[in-house]
C-alpha positions as CSV (number, residue, x, y, z in Angstrom):
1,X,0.0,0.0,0.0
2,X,1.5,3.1,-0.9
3,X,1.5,6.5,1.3
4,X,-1.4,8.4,0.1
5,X,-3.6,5.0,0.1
6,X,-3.0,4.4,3.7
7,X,-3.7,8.0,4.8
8,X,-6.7,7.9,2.6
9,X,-8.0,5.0,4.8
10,X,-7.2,6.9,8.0
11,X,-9.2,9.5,6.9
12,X,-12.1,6.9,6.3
13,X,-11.6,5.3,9.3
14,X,-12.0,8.7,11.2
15,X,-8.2,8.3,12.4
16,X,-6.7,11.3,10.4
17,X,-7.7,15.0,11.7
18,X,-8.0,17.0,8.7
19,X,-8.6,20.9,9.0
20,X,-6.7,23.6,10.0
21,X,-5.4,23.0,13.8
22,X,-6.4,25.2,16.2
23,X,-5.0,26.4,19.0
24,X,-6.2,24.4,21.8
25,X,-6.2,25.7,25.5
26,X,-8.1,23.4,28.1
27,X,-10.3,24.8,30.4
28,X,-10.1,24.2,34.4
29,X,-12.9,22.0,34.3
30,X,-10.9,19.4,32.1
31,X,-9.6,16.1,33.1
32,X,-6.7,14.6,31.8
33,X,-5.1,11.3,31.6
34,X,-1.8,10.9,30.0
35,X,0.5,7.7,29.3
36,X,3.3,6.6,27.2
37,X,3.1,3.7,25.6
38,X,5.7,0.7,24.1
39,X,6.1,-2.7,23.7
40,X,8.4,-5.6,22.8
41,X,11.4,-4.0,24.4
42,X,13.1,-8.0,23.7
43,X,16.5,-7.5,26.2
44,X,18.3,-10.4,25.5
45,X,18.7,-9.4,21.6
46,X,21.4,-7.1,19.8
47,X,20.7,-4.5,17.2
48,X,22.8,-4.3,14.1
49,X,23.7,-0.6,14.0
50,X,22.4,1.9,16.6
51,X,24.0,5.3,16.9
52,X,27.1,4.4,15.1
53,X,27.5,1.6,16.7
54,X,27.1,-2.1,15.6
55,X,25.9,-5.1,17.8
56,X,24.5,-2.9,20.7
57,X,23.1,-5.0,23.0
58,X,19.2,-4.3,24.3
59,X,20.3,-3.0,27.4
60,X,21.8,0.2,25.8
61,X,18.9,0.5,23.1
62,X,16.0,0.4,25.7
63,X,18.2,2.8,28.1
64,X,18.9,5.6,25.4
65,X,15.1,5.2,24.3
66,X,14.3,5.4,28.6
67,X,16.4,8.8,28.3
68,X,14.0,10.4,25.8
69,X,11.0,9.6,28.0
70,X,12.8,11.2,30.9
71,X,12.9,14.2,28.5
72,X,9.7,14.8,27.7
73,X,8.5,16.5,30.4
74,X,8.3,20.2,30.0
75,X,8.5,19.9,26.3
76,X,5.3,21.8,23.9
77,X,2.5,19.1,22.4
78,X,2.4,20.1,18.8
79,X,-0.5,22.1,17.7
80,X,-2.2,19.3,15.5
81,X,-5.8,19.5,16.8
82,X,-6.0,16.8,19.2
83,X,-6.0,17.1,22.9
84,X,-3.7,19.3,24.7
85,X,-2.9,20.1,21.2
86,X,-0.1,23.3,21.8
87,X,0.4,22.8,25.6
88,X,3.2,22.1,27.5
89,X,3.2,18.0,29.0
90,X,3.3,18.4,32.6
91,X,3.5,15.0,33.3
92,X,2.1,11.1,32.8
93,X,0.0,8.8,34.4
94,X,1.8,5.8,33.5
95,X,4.1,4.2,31.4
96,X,2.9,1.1,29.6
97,X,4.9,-2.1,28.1
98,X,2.9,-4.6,26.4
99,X,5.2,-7.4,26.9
100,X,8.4,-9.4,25.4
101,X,10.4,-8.0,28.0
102,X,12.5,-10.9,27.7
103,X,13.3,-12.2,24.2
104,X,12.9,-16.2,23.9
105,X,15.8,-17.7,25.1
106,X,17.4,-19.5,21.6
107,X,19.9,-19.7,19.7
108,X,22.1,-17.9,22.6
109,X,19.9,-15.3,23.9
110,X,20.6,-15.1,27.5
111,X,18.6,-16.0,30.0
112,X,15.4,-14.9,30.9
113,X,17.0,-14.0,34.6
114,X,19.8,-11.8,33.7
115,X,17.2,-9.8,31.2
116,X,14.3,-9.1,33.6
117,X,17.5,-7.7,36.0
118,X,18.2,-5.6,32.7
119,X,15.2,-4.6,32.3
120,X,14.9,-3.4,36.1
121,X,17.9,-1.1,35.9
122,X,16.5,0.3,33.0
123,X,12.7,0.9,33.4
124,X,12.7,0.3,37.1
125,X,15.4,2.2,38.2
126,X,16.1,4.7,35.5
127,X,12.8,6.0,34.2
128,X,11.9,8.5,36.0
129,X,8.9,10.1,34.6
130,X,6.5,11.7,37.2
131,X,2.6,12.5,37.3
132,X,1.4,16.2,37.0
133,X,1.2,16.3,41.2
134,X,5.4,15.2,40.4
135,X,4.9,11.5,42.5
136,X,6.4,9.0,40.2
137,X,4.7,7.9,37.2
138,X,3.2,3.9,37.5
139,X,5.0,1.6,35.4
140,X,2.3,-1.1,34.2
141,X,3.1,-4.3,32.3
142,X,1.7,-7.2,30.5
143,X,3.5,-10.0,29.2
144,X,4.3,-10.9,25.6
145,X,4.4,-14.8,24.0
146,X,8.5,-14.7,24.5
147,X,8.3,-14.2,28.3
148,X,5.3,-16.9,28.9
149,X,7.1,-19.5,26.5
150,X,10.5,-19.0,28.4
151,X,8.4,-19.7,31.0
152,X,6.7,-22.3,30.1
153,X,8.6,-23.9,27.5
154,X,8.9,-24.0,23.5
155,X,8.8,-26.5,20.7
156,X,12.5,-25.2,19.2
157,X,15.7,-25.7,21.5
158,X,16.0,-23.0,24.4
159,X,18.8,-22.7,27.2
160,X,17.6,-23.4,29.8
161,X,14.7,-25.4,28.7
162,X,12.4,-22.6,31.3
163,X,13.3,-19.5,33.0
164,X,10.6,-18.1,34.3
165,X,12.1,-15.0,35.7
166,X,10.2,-12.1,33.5
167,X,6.7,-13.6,34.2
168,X,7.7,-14.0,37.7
169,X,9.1,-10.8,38.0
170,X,6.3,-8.9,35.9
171,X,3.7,-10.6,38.3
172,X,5.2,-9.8,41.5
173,X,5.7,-6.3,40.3
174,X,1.9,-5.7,39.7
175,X,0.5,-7.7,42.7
176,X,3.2,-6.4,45.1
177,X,0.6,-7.6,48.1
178,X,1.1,-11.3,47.0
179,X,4.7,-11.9,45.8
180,X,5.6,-15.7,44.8
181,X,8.3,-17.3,44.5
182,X,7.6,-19.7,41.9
183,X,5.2,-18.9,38.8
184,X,2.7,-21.0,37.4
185,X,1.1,-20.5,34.7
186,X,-2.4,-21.9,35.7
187,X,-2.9,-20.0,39.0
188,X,-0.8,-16.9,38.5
189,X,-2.7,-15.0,35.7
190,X,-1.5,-11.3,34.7
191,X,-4.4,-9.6,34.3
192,X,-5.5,-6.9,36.2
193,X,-7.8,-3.1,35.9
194,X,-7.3,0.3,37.3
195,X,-9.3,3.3,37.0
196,X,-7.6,6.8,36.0
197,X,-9.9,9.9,36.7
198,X,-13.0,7.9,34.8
199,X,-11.2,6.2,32.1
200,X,-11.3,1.9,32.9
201,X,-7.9,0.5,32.0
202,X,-7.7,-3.5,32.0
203,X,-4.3,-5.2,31.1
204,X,-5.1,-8.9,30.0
205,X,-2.5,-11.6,29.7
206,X,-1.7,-12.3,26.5
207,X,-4.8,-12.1,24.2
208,X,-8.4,-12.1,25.0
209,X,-9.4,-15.8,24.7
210,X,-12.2,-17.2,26.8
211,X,-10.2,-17.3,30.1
212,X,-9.9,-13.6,30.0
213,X,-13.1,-13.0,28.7
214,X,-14.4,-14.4,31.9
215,X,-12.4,-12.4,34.0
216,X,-13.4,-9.2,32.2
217,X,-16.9,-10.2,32.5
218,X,-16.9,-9.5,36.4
219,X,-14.5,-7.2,35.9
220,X,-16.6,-4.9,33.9
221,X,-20.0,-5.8,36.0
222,X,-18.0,-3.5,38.8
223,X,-18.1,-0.1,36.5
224,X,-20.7,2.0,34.5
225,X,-21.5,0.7,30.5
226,X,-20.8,4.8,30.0
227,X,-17.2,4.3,31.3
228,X,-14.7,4.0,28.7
229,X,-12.5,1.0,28.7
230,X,-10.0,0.8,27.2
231,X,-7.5,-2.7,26.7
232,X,-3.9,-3.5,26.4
233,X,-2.3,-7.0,26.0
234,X,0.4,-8.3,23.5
235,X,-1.2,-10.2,20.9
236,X,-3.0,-8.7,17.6
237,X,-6.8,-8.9,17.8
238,X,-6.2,-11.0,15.1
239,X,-4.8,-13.8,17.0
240,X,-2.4,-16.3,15.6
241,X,-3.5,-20.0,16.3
242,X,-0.1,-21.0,17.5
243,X,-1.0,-18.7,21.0
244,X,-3.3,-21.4,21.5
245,X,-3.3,-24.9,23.9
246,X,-2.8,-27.8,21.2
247,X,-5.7,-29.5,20.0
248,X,-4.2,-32.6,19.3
249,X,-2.9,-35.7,21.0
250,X,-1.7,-34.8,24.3
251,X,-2.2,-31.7,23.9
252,X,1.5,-30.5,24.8
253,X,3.9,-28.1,23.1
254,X,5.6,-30.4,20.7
255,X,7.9,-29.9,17.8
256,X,5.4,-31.2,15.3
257,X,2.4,-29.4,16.0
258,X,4.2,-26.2,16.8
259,X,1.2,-24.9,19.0
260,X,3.1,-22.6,21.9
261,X,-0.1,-23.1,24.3
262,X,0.3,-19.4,25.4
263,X,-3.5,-19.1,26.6
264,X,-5.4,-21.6,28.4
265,X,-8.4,-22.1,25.6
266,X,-7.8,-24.7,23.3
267,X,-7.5,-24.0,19.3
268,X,-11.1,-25.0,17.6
269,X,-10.8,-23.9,14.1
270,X,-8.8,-27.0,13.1
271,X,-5.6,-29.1,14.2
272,X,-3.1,-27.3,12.4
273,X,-0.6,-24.1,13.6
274,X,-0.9,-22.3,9.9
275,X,-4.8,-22.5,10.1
276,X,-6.9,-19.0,10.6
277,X,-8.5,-18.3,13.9
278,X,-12.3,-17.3,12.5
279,X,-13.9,-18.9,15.4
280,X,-11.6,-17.5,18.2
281,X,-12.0,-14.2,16.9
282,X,-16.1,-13.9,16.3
283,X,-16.5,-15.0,19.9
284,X,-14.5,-11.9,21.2
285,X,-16.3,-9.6,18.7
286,X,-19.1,-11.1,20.6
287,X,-17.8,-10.0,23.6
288,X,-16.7,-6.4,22.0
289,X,-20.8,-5.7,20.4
290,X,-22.2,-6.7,24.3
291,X,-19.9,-4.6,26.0
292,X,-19.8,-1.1,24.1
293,X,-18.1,1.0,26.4
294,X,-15.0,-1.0,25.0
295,X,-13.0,1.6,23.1
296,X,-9.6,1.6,22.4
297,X,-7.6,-1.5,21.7
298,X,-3.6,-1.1,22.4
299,X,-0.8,-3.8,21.4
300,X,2.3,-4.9,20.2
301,X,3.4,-8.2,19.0
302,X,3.9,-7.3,15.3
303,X,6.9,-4.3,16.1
304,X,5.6,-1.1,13.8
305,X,3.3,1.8,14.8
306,X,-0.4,1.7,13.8
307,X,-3.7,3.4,13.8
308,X,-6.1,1.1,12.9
309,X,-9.7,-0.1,12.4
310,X,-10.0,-3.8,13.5
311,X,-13.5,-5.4,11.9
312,X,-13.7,-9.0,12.6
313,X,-13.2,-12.2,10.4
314,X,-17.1,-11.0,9.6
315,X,-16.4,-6.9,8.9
316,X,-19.0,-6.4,11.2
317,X,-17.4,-4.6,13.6
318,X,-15.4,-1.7,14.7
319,X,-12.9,-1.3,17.3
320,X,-10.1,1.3,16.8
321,X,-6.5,-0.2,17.6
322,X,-3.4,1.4,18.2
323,X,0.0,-0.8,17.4
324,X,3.5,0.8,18.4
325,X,7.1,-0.1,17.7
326,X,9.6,-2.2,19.1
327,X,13.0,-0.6,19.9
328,X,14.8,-3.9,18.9
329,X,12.4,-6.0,16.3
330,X,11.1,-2.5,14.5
331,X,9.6,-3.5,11.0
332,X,10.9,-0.2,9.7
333,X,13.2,0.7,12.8
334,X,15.0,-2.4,12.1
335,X,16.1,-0.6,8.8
336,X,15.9,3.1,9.9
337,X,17.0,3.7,12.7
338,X,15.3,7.5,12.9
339,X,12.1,5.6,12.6
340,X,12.7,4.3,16.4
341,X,9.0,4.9,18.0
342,X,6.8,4.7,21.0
343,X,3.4,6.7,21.6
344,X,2.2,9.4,23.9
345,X,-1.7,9.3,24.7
346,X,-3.8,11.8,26.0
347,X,-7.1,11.4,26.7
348,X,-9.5,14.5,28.3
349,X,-12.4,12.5,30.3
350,X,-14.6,15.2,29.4
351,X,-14.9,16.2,26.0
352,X,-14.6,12.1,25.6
353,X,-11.9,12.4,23.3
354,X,-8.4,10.3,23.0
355,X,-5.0,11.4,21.0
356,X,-2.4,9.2,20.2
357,X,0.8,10.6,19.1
358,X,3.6,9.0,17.7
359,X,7.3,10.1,19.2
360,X,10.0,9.6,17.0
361,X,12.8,8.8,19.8
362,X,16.2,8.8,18.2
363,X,17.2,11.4,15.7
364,X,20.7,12.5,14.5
365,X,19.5,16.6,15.6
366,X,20.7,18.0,19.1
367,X,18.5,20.5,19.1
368,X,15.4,18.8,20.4
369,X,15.2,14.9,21.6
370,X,12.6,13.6,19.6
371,X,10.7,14.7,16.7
372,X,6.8,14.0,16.3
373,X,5.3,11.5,13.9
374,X,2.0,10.3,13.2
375,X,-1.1,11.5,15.5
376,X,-5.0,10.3,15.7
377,X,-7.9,11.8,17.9
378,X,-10.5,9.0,18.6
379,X,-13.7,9.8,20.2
380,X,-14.7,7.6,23.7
């Protein structure tokens, strides 16, 4: 698809403000909520070339992109006609990672231990974004199919054979009131909600396949239907059969059949790994059409920024998604290395109205730290 073809289709999918922007001052009455957002951060893997060096290791990638968000604070939203459109960014919420914190543990990738203790210095320890009243920011994760498979084990060679140390160490750090010492994947379920001045945020584990769906259920019997929700896990709504538990045999993860079993529900639209997920997706559609007040899907898995419409195997549906980058498996960052992303999102509770704008991290000028990329306003 070439350029003007795929803004054309924002602009049909109501993703592409068109008009002359405005200046845009909020009043004292507004409410704002305000995150960055990132995914498949992947320590454990190198880069080819970053910063004119060659073979840098994750560490340094995730730590220089960490160093931008410390810089944002302070800095001027551009005056593009979304919210807070032209004012200065006081502060953030949260920061959100939508897994692979750890990258799958073959072909020597170290071990999922010594990356989640990377990880820690670097988005524990080092980010140091604060909220507008200047406490620290929260720091809110889900995990991605590298960390539960290093967890739980894969069909290709890892060493070790499971380290369970990111989902471990992801769990413990958003249930800080239960802390184990040993995960499992059957009892100790990331998934979790949290409300920010009227907006509903629930952070699923993985994808939203049955289990989840039954979890949200009650979860969402506890709010308003006029509250906006909005959802965040790793997988494309699109979800690839191989997250699924094996259909066949013993239903195991076996070089064969090449299913990961990533999510408790078991694959039924066939027996094999390359087959298409119809009936797995139409029954969260289902779930999407009964529960309205869903708005915004976020996610990563698939490593290049996105504002999309997602519409069901059936195109009868319509819920707006928002894919970012990866700073180490980038589809176009891979190549470019000014094409390095994450987003900013700003929602104002009042006017109902979300805007997601793309930060362009790591660019050869020293006059400013980041330069902005794409933007969308989305109505709640």
């Amino acid at each position: 698809m070439n350029r003007y073809s795929y803004i054309l289709l924002l602009c049909i999918a109501g993703f592409v403000n068109t008009g002359i922007a405005q200046k845009s001052k909020p009043s004292l009455k507004d409410s704002i909520v305000q995150f960055i957002f990132t995914s498949d951060v992947h320590f454990g893997l190198t880069k080819n070339a970053f910063q004119s060096k060659t073979n840098v290791a994750a560490f340094e990638v995730n730590k220089a992109m960490v160093k931008s968000m410390n810089q944002l604070q302070g800095q001027v939203i551009p005056n593009d006609n979304g919210v807070n459109a032209n004012q200065v960014i006081k502060g953030f919420d949260a920061a959100i990672i939508t897994g692979d914190i750890a990258n799958r543990m073959e072909d020597g990738v170290q071990s999922a231990t010594k990356s989640w203790e990377e990880f820690k210095k670097v988005y524990v320890d080092s980010l140091q974004i604060t909220k507008a009243n200047n406490q620290k920011s929260n720091l809110l994760l889900v995990p991605g199919n590298h960390d539960m498979s290093n967890a739980i084990g894969f069909h290709r060679p890892m060493t070790p054979k499971k380290d369970a140390a990111s989902m471990l160490g992801i769990y413990n750090l958003m249930f800080p009131q239960k802390q184990v010492k040993v995960f499992d994947s059957s009892l100790h379920r990331v998934h979790y909600a949290k409300d920010i001045n009227g907006v509903h945020f629930i952070f699923l584990s993985l994808y939203p396949d049955s289990a989840e769906r039954v979890w949200m259920e009650k979860d969402l019997s506890k709010i308003s239907n006029t509250t906006p929700v909005l959802l965040f896990a790793h997988s494309i709504p699109n979800v690839e059969p191989r997250f699924f538990e094996n259909p066949n045999g013993i239903h195991d993860i076996n070089e064969e059949d090449k299913f990961e079993n990533l999510v408790p529900e078991r694959f039924k639209d066939g027996k094999d790994v390359k087959g298409v997920t119809t009936i797995e997706q139409n029954e969260f559609v289902a779930f999407i059409k009964k529960h309205s007040n869903i708005k915004t899907y976020f996610h990563g898995h698939e490593n290049f920024t996105e504002y999309y419409t997602y519409k069901g195997p059936n195109n009868d549906i319509e819920l707006n998604c928002i894919r970012t980058d990866s700073p180490m498996k980038g589809r176009a960052s891979a190549k470019d290395e000014t094409k390095l992303a994450y987003e900013i999102v700003t929602i104002n509770t009042n006017t109902k109205k979300i805007t997601v704008r793309e930060v362009l991290w790591n660019q050869p000028s020293k006059t400013a730290p980041f330069t902005w990329g794409q933007t969308a306003t989305i109505p709640l």
